[in-house]
C-alpha positions in Angstrom: -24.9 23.9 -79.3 -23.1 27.3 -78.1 -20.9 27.2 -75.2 -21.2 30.8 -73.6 -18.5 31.7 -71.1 -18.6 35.4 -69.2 -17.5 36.9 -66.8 -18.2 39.6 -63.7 -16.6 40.8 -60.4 -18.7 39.6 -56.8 -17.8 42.1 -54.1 -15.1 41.2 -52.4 -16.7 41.7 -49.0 -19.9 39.8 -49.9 -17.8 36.3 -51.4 -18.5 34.3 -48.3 -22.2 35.0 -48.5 -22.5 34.7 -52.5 -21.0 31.3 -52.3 -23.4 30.0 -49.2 -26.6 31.5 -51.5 -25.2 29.3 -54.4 -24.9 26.1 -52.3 -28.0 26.6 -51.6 -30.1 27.7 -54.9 -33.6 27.6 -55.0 -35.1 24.5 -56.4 -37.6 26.5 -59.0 -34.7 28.8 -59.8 -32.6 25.5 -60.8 -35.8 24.3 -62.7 -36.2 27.5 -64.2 -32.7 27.3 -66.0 -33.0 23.7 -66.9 -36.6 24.4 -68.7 -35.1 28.0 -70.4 -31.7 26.5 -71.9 -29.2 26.6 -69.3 -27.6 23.7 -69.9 -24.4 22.3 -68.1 -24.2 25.8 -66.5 -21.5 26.1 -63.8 -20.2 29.6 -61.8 -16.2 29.4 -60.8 -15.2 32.2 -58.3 -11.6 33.4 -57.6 -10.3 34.8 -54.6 -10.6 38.2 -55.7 -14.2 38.5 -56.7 -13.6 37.1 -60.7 -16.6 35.3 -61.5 -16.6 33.3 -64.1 -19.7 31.6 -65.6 -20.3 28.7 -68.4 -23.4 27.6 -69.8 -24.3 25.2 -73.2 -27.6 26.3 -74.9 -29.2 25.9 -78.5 -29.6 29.9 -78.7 -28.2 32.3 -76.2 -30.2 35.3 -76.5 -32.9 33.2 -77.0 -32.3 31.7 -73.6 -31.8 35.1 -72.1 -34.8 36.0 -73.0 -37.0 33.1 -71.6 -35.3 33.1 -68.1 -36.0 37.0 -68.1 -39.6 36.7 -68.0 -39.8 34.0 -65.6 -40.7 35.1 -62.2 -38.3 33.3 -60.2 -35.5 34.8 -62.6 -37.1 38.4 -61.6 -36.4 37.7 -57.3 -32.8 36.2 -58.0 -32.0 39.0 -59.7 -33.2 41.2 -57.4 -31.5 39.2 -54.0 -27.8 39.2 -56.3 -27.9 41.8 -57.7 -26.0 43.9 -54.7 -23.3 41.2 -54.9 -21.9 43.0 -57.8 -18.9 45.3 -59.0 -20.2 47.9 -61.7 -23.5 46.7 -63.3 -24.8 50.1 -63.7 -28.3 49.2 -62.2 -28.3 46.2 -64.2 -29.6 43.2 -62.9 -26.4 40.5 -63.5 -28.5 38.0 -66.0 -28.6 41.2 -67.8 -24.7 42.2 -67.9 -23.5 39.1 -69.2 -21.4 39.7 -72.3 -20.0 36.4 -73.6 -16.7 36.3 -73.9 -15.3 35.0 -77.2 -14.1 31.4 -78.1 -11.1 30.8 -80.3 -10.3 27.3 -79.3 -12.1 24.5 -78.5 -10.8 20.3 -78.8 
Protein backbone atom coordinates (compact mmCIF):
# COMPACT_ATOMS: atom_id res chain seq x y z
CA UNK A 1 0.00 0.00 0.00
CA UNK A 2 1.53 3.68 -0.78
CA UNK A 3 0.68 6.41 1.39
CA UNK A 4 0.85 9.61 -0.98
CA UNK A 5 0.95 12.91 0.82
CA UNK A 6 1.03 16.46 -1.43
CA UNK A 7 0.54 19.42 -1.14
CA UNK A 8 -1.01 22.87 -2.96
CA UNK A 9 -2.02 26.52 -1.98
CA UNK A 10 -6.19 27.32 -2.00
CA UNK A 11 -6.62 31.01 -2.61
CA UNK A 12 -6.72 32.78 0.26
CA UNK A 13 -9.81 34.77 -0.60
CA UNK A 14 -11.76 31.62 -1.86
CA UNK A 15 -10.94 29.32 1.87
CA UNK A 16 -14.37 29.91 3.26
CA UNK A 17 -16.01 28.67 0.00
CA UNK A 18 -13.43 25.69 -0.74
CA UNK A 19 -14.13 24.36 2.71
CA UNK A 20 -18.27 24.66 2.35
CA UNK A 21 -17.81 22.73 -1.27
CA UNK A 22 -15.83 19.96 0.59
CA UNK A 23 -18.50 19.57 3.34
CA UNK A 24 -20.55 19.04 0.95
CA UNK A 25 -18.88 16.66 -1.83
CA UNK A 26 -20.82 15.07 -4.33
CA UNK A 27 -21.90 11.58 -3.57
CA UNK A 28 -20.60 10.09 -7.20
CA UNK A 29 -17.51 12.11 -6.82
CA UNK A 30 -16.96 10.25 -3.29
CA UNK A 31 -17.84 6.95 -5.09
CA UNK A 32 -15.73 7.72 -7.82
CA UNK A 33 -12.53 7.88 -5.48
CA UNK A 34 -13.53 4.89 -3.52
CA UNK A 35 -13.99 2.63 -6.83
CA UNK A 36 -10.48 4.32 -8.47
CA UNK A 37 -8.07 3.78 -5.28
CA UNK A 38 -8.46 6.68 -3.12
CA UNK A 39 -8.31 5.10 -0.16
CA UNK A 40 -8.39 6.74 3.48
CA UNK A 41 -7.99 10.09 1.50
CA UNK A 42 -8.28 13.17 3.77
CA UNK A 43 -7.57 17.23 2.65
CA UNK A 44 -6.10 19.45 5.88
CA UNK A 45 -6.16 23.20 5.14
CA UNK A 46 -4.14 25.88 7.09
CA UNK A 47 -5.01 29.26 7.55
CA UNK A 48 -3.00 30.58 4.90
CA UNK A 49 -4.15 28.57 1.95
CA UNK A 50 -1.60 25.25 2.58
CA UNK A 51 -3.44 22.36 1.50
CA UNK A 52 -2.34 19.42 2.38
CA UNK A 53 -3.77 16.04 1.00
CA UNK A 54 -3.28 12.16 2.05
CA UNK A 55 -4.46 9.31 0.32
CA UNK A 56 -3.49 5.12 0.58
CA UNK A 57 -3.70 3.40 -2.76
CA UNK A 58 -2.21 0.05 -4.33
CA UNK A 59 -0.61 2.18 -7.33
CA UNK A 60 -0.69 5.91 -7.45
CA UNK A 61 -0.29 6.71 -10.95
CA UNK A 62 -2.38 4.03 -11.59
CA UNK A 63 -5.08 5.61 -9.56
CA UNK A 64 -4.49 8.98 -11.19
CA UNK A 65 -5.17 7.65 -14.13
CA UNK A 66 -8.59 5.85 -13.51
CA UNK A 67 -10.14 8.94 -11.69
CA UNK A 68 -8.91 11.07 -14.75
CA UNK A 69 -11.16 9.45 -17.10
CA UNK A 70 -14.07 9.35 -14.98
CA UNK A 71 -16.65 11.93 -15.80
CA UNK A 72 -17.40 13.17 -12.48
CA UNK A 73 -13.52 13.66 -11.96
CA UNK A 74 -13.63 15.84 -15.29
CA UNK A 75 -16.59 18.61 -13.53
CA UNK A 76 -14.71 18.68 -10.15
CA UNK A 77 -11.82 19.62 -11.73
CA UNK A 78 -13.32 22.01 -13.67
CA UNK A 79 -15.61 23.80 -10.48
CA UNK A 80 -11.89 23.68 -8.23
CA UNK A 81 -9.86 24.34 -10.35
CA UNK A 82 -10.12 28.39 -9.80
CA UNK A 83 -9.51 27.70 -6.06
CA UNK A 84 -5.90 27.43 -6.82
CA UNK A 85 -2.43 29.34 -6.39
CA UNK A 86 -0.18 28.52 -9.59
CA UNK A 87 -1.35 25.47 -11.43
CA UNK A 88 -0.38 26.68 -14.74
CA UNK A 89 -3.83 25.69 -16.42
CA UNK A 90 -3.62 22.52 -14.76
CA UNK A 91 -6.51 20.97 -13.44
CA UNK A 92 -5.36 20.25 -9.38
CA UNK A 93 -5.81 16.21 -9.63
CA UNK A 94 -3.19 16.91 -12.23
CA UNK A 95 -0.57 19.06 -10.11
CA UNK A 96 -0.18 16.72 -7.39
CA UNK A 97 3.48 15.88 -6.87
CA UNK A 98 3.80 13.50 -3.89
CA UNK A 99 5.83 14.63 -1.50
CA UNK A 100 8.41 12.20 -0.27
CA UNK A 101 8.36 9.84 2.92
CA UNK A 102 11.33 9.27 5.07
CA UNK A 103 9.66 8.10 8.18
CA UNK A 104 6.92 6.18 8.91
CA UNK A 105 6.08 3.86 12.63
Amino acid sequence: MQRVCFQLKVRPDRIDEYVERHAHVWPEMRQALHDTGWNNYSLFLQDDGTLIGYLETDDFEAAQARMAVTEVNERWQREMGDFFVDLGGAAPDASISPIREIFHV
